[in-house]
TIMI-2910 file (N, C-alpha, C, CB; in pm, 1 decimal, decimal comma, always signed):
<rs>
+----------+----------+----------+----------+----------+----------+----------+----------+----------+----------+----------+----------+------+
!      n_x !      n_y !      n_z !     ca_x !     ca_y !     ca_z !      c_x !      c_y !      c_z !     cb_x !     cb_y !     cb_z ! resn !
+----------+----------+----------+----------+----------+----------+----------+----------+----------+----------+----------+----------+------+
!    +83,9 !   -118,2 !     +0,0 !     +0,0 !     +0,0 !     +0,0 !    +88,1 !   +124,1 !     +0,0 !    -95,3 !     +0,0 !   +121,4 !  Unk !
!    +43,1 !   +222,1 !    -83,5 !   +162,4 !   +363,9 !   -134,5 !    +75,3 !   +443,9 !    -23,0 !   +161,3 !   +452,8 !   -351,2 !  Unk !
!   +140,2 !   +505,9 !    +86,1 !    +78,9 !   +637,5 !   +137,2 !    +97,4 !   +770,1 !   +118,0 !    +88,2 !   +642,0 !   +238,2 !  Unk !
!     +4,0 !   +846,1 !    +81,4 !    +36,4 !   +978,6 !    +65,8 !   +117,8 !  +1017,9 !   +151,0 !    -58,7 !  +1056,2 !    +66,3 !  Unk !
!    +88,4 !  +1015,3 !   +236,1 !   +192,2 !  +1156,1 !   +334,1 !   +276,3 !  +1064,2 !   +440,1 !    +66,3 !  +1301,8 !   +457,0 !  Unk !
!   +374,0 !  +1083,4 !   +465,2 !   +475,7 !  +1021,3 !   +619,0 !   +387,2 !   +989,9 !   +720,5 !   +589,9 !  +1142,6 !   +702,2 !  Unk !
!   +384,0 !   +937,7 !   +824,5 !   +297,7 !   +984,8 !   +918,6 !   +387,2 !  +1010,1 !  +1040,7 !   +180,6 !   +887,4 !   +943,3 !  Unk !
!   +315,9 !  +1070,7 !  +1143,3 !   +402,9 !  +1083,9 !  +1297,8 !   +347,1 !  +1001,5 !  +1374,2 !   +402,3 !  +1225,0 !  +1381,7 !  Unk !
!   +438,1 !   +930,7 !  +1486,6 !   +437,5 !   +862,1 !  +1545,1 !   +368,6 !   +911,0 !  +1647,0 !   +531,8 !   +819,8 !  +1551,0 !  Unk !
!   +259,3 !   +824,3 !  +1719,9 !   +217,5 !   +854,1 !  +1837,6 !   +237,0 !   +766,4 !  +1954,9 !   +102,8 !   +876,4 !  +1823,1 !  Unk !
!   +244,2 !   +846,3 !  +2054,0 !   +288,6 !   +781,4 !  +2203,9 !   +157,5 !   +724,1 !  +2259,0 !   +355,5 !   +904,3 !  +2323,9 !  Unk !
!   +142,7 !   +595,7 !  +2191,2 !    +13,2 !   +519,8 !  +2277,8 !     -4,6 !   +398,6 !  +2279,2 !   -111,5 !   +550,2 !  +2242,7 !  Unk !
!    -62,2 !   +281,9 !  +2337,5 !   -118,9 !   +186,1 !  +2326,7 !   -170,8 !   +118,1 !  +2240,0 !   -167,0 !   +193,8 !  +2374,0 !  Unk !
!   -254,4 !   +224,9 !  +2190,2 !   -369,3 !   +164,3 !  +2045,9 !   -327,6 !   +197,8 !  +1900,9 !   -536,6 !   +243,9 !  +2050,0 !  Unk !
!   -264,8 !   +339,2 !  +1925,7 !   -263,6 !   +412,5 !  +1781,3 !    -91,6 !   +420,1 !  +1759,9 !   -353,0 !   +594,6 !  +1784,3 !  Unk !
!    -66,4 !   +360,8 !  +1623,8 !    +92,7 !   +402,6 !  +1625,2 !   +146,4 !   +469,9 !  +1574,5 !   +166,9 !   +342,4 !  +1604,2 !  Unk !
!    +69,8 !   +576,9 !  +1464,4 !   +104,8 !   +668,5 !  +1417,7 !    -16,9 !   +791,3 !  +1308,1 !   +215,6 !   +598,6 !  +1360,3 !  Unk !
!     +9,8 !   +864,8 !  +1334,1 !   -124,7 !   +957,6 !  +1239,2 !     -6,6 !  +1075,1 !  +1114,5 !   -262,6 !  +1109,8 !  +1408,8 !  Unk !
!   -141,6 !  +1097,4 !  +1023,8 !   -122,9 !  +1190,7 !   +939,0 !   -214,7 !  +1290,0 !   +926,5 !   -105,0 !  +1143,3 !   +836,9 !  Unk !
!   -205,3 !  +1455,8 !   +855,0 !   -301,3 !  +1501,4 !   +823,0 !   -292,6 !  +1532,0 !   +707,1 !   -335,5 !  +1577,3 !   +886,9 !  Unk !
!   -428,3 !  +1533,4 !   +591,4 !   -363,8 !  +1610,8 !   +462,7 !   -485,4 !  +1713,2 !   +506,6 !   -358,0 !  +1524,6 !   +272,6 !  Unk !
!   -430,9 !  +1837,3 !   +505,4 !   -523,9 !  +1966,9 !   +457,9 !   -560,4 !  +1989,7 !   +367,9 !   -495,2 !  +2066,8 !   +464,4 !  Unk !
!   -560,0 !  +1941,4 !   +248,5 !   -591,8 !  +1994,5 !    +86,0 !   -745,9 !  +1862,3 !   +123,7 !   -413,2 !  +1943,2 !    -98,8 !  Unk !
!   -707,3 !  +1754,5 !   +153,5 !   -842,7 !  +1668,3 !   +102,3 !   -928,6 !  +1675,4 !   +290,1 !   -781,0 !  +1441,6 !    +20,5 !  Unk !
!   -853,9 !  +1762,9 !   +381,4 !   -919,1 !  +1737,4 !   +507,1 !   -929,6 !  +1561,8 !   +601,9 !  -1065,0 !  +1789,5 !   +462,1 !  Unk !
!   -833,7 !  +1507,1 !   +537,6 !   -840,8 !  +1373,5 !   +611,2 !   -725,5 !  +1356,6 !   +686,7 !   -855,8 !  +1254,2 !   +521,7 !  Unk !
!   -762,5 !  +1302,6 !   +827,3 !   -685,5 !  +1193,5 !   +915,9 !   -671,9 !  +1063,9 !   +929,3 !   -707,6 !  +1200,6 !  +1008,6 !  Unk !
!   -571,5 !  +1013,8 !   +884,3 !   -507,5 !   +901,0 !   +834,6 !   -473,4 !   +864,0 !   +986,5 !   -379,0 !   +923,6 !   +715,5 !  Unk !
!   -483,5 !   +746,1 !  +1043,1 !   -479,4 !   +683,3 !  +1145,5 !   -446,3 !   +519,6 !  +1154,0 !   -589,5 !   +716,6 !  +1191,0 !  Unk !
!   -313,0 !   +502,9 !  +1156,0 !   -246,5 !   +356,2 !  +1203,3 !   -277,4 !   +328,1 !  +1348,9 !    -75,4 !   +353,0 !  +1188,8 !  Unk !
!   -361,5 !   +185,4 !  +1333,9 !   -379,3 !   +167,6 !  +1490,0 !   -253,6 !    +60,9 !  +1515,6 !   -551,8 !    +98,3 !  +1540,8 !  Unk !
!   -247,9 !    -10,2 !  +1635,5 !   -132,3 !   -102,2 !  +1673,2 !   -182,7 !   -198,0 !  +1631,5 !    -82,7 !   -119,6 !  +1808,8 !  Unk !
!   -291,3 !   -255,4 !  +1644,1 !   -328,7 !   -347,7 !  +1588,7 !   -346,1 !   -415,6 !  +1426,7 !   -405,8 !   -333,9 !  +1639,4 !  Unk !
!   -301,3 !   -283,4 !  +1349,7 !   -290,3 !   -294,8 !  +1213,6 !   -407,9 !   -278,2 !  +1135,4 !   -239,0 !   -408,6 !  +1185,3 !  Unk !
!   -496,6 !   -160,1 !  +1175,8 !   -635,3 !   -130,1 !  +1102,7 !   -562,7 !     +9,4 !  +1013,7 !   -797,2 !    -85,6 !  +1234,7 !  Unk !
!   -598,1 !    +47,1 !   +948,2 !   -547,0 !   +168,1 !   +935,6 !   -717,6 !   +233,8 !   +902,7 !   -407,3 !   +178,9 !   +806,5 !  Unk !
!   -743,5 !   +347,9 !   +949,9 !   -913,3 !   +423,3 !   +951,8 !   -866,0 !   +568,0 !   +916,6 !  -1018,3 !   +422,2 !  +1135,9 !  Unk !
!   -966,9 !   +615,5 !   +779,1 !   -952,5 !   +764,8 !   +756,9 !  -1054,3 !   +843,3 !   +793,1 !   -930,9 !   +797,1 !   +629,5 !  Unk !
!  -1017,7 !   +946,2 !   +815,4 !  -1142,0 !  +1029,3 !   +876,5 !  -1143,2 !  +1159,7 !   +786,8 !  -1122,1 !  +1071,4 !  +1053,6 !  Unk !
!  -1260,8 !  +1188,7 !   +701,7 !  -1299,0 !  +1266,5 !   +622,6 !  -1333,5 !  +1386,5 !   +696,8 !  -1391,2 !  +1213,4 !   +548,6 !  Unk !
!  -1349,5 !  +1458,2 !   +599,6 !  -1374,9 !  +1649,0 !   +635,1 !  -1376,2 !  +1672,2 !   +726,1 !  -1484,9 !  +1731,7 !   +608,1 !  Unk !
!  -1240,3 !  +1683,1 !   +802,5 !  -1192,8 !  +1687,8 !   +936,0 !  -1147,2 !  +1791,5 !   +948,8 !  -1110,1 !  +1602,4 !   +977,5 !  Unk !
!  -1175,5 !  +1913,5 !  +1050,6 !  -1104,0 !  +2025,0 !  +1017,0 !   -983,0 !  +2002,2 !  +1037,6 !  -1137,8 !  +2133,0 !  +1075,0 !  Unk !
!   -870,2 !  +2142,5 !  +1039,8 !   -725,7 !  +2125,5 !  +1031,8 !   -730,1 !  +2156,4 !  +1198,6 !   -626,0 !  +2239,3 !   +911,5 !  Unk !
!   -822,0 !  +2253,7 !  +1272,6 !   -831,0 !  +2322,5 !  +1378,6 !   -832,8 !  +2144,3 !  +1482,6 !   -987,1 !  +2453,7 !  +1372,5 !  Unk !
!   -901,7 !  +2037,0 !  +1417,9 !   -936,4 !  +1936,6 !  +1536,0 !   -809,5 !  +1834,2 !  +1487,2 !  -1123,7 !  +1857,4 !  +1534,4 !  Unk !
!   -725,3 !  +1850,8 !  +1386,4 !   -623,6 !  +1786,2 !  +1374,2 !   -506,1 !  +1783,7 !  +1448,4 !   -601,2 !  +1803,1 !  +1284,3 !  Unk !
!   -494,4 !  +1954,5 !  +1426,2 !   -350,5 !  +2044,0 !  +1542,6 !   -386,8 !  +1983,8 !  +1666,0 !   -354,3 !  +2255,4 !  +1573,5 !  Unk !
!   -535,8 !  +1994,9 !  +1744,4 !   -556,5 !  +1951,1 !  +1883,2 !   -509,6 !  +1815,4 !  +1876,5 !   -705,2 !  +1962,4 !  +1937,4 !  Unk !
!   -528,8 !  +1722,7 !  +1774,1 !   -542,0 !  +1590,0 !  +1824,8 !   -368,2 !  +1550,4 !  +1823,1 !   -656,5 !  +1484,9 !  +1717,1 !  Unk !
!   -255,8 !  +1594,1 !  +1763,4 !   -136,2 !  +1569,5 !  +1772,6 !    -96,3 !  +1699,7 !  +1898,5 !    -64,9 !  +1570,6 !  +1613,3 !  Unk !
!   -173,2 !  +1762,8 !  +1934,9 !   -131,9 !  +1805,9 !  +2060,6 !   -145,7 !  +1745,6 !  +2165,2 !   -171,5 !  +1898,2 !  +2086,5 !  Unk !
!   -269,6 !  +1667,0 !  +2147,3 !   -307,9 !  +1643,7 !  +2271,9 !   -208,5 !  +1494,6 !  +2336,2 !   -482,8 !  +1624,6 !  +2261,1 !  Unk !
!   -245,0 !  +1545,5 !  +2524,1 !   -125,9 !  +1479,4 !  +2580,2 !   -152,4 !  +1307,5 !  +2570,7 !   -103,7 !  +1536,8 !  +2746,7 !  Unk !
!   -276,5 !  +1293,6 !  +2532,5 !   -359,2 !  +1130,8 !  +2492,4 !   -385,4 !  +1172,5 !  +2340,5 !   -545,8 !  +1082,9 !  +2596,7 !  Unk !
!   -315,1 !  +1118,0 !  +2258,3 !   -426,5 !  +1119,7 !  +2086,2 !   -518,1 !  +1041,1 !  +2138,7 !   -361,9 !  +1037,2 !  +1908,0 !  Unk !
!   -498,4 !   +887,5 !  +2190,9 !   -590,7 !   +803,5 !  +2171,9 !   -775,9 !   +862,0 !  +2255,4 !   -508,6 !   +658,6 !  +2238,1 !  Unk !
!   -695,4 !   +895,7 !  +2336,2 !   -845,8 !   +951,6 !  +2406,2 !   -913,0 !  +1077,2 !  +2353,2 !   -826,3 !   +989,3 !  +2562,8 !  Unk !
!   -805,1 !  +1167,9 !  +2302,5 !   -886,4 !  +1238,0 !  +2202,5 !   -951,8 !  +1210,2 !  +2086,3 !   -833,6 !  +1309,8 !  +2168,7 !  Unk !
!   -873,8 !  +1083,9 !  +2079,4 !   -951,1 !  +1069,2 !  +1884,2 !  -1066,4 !   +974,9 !  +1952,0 !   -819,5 !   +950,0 !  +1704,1 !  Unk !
!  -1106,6 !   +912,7 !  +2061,7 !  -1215,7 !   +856,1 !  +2107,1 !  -1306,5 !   +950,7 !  +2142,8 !  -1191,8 !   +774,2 !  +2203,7 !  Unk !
!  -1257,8 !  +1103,0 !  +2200,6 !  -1376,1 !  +1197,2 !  +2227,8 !  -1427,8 !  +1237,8 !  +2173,0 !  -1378,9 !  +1274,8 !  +2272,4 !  Unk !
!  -1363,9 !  +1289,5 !  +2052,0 !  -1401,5 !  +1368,6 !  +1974,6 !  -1354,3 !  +1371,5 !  +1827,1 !  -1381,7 !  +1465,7 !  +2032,8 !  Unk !
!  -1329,6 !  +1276,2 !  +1752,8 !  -1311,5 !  +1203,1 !  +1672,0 !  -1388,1 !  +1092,2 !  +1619,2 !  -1230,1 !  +1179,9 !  +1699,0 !  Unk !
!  -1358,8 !  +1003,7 !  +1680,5 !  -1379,6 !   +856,7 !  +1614,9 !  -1535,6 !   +808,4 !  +1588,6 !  -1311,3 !   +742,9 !  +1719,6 !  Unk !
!  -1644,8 !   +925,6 !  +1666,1 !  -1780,4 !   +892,4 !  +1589,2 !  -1851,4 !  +1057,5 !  +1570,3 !  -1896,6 !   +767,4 !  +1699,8 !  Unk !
!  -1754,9 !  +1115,3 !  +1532,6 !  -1809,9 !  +1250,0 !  +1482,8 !  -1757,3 !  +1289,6 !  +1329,4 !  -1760,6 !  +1369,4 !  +1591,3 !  Unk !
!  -1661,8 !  +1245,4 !  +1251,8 !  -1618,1 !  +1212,6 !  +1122,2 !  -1635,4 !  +1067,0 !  +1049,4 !  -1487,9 !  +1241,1 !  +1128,4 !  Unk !
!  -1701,1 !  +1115,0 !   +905,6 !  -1692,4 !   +961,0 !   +857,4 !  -1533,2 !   +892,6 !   +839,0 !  -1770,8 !   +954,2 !   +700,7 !  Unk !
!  -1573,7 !   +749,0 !   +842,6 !  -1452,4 !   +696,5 !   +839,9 !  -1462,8 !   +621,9 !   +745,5 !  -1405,6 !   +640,0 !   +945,4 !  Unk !
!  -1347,5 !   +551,2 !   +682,3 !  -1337,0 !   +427,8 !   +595,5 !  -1173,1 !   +357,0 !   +683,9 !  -1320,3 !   +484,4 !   +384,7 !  Unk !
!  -1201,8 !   +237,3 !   +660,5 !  -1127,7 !   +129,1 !   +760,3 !  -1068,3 !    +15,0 !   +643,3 !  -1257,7 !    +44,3 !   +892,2 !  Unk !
!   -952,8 !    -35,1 !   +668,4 !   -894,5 !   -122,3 !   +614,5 !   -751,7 !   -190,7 !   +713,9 !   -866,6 !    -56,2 !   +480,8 !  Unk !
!   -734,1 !   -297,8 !   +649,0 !   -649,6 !   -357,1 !   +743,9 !   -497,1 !   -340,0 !   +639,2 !   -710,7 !   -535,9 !   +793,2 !  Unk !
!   -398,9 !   -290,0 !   +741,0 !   -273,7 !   -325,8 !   +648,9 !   -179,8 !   -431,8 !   +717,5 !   -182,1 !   -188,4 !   +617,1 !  Unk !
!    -96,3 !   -473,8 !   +627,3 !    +18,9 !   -607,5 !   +671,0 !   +130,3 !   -508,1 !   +714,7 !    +83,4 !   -736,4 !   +518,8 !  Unk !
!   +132,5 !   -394,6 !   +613,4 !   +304,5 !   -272,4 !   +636,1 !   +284,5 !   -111,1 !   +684,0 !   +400,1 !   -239,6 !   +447,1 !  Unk !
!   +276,7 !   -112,2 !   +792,7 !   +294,9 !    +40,7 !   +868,5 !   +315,9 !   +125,1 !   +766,7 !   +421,8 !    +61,8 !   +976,3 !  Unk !
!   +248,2 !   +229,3 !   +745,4 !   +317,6 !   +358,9 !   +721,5 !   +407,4 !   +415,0 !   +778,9 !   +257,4 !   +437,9 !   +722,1 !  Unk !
!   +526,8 !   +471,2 !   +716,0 !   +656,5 !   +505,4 !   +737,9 !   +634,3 !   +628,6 !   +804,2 !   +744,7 !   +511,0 !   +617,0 !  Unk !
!   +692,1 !   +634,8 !   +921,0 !   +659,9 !   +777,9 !  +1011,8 !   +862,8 !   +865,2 !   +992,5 !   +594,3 !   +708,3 !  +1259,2 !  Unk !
!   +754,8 !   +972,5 !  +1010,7 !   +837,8 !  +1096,3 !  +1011,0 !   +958,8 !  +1085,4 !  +1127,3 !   +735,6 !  +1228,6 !  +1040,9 !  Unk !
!  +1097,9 !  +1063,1 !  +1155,0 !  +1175,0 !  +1078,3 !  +1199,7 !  +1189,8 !   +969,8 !  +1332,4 !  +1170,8 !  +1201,3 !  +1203,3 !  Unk !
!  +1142,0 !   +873,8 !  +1258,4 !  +1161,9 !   +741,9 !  +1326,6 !  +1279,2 !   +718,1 !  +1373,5 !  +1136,3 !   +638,6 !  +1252,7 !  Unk !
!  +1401,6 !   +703,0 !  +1242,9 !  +1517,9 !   +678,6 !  +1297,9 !  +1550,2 !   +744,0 !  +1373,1 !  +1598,2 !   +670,0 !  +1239,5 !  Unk !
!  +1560,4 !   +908,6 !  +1363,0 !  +1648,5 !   +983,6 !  +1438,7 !  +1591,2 !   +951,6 !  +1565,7 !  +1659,9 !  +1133,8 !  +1404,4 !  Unk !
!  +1454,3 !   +917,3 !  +1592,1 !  +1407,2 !   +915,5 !  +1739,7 !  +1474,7 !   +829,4 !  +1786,6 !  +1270,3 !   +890,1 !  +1773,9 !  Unk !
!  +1466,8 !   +723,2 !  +1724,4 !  +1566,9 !   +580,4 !  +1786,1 !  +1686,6 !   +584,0 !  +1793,1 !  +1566,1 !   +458,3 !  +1715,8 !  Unk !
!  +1752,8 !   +671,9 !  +1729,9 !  +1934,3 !   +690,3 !  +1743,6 !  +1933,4 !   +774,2 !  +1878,6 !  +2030,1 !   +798,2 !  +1589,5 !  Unk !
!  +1821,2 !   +901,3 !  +1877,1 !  +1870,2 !   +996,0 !  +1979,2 !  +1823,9 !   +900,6 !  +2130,6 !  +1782,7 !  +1172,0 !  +1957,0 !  Unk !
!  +1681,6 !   +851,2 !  +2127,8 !  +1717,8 !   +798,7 !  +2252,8 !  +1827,8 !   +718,1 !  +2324,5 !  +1642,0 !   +747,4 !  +2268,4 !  Unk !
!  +1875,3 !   +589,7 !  +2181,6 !  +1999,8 !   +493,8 !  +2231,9 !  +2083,8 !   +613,5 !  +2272,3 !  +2082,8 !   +379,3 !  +2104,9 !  Unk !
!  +2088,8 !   +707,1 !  +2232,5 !  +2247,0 !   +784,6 !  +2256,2 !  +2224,2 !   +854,0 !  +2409,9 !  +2289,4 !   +935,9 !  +2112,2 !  Unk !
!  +2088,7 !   +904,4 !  +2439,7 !  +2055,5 !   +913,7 !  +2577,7 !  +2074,6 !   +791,6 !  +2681,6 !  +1922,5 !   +949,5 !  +2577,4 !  Unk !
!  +2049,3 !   +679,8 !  +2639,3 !  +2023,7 !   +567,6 !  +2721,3 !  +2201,0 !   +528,1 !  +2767,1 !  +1924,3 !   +433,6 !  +2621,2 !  Unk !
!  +2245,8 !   +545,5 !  +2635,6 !  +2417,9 !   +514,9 !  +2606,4 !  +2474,0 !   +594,1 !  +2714,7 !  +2491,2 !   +572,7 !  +2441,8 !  Unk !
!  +2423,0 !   +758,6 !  +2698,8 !  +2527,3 !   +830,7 !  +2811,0 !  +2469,0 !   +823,9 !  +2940,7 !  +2559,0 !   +992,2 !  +2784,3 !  Unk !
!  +2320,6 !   +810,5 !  +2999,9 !  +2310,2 !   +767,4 !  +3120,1 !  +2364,0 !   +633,2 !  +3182,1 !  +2196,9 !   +774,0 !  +3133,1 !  Unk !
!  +2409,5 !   +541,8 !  +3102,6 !  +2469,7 !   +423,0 !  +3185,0 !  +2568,9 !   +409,0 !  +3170,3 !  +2433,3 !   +310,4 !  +3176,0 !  Unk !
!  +2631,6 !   +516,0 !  +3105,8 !  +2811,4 !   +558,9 !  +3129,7 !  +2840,6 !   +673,0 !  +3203,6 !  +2895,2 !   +595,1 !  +2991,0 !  Unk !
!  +2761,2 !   +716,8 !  +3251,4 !  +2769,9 !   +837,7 !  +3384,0 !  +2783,8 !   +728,4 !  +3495,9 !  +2604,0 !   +960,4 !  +3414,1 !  Unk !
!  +2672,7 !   +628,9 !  +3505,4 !  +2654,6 !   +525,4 !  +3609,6 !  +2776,5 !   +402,8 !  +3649,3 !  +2527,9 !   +454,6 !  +3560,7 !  Unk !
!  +2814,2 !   +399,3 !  +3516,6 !  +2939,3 !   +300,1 !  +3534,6 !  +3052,2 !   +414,0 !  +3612,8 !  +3006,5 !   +227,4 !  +3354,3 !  Unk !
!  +3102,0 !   +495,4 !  +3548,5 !  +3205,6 !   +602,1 !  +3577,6 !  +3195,3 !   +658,8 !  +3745,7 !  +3175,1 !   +735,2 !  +3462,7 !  Unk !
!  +3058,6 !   +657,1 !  +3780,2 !  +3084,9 !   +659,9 !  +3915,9 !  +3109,5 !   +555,1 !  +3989,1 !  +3002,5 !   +709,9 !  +3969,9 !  Unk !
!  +3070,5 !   +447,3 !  +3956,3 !  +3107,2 !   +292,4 !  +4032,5 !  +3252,1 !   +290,5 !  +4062,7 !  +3076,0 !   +147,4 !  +3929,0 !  Unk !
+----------+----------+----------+----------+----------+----------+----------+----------+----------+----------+----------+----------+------+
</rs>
């Protein structure tokens, strides 16, 4: 499956990553479980909130997930999120120098 846009990764349980396109108004939504669900004529105003907010998942359950139509499909391959690697290099490199501060004082 070709996706339009990158998506960003979200910090949750259920959902593993979202997109927005503003030109067609849809939210593109990878769950963990491997559904992927779009949500039509969505404003841009309830998009910004929902990658703000400190829960997506509970936001896109409040006020989302039965107030926009959706269409649902299952995928086998994640959409490729926006700055995956670097997230994963920068944390190892955090994780790297906190347990070499820890050794060095031993």
């Amino acid at each position: 499956m070709k996706y339009p846009l990158p998506h960003r990764a979200l910090n949750s349980n259920s959902l593993r990553s979202a997109a927005y396109d503003e030109n067609r108004q849809t939210l593109e939504i990878a769950f963990q479980d491997g559904l992927l669900r779009s949500y039509r004529s969505l404003p841009a105003e309830v998009a910004k909130r929902f990658f703000a907010a400190p829960n997506p998942a509970s936001f896109w359950e409040d006020r989302i997930a039965d107030e926009y139509p959706m269409t649902q499909t299952r995928i086998t391959t994640p959409p490729p999120v926006i700055g995956a690697d670097a997230a994963a290099a920068s944390a190892r490199q955090q994780l790297d120098a906190l347990f070499q501060q820890s050794d060095s004082k031993s």
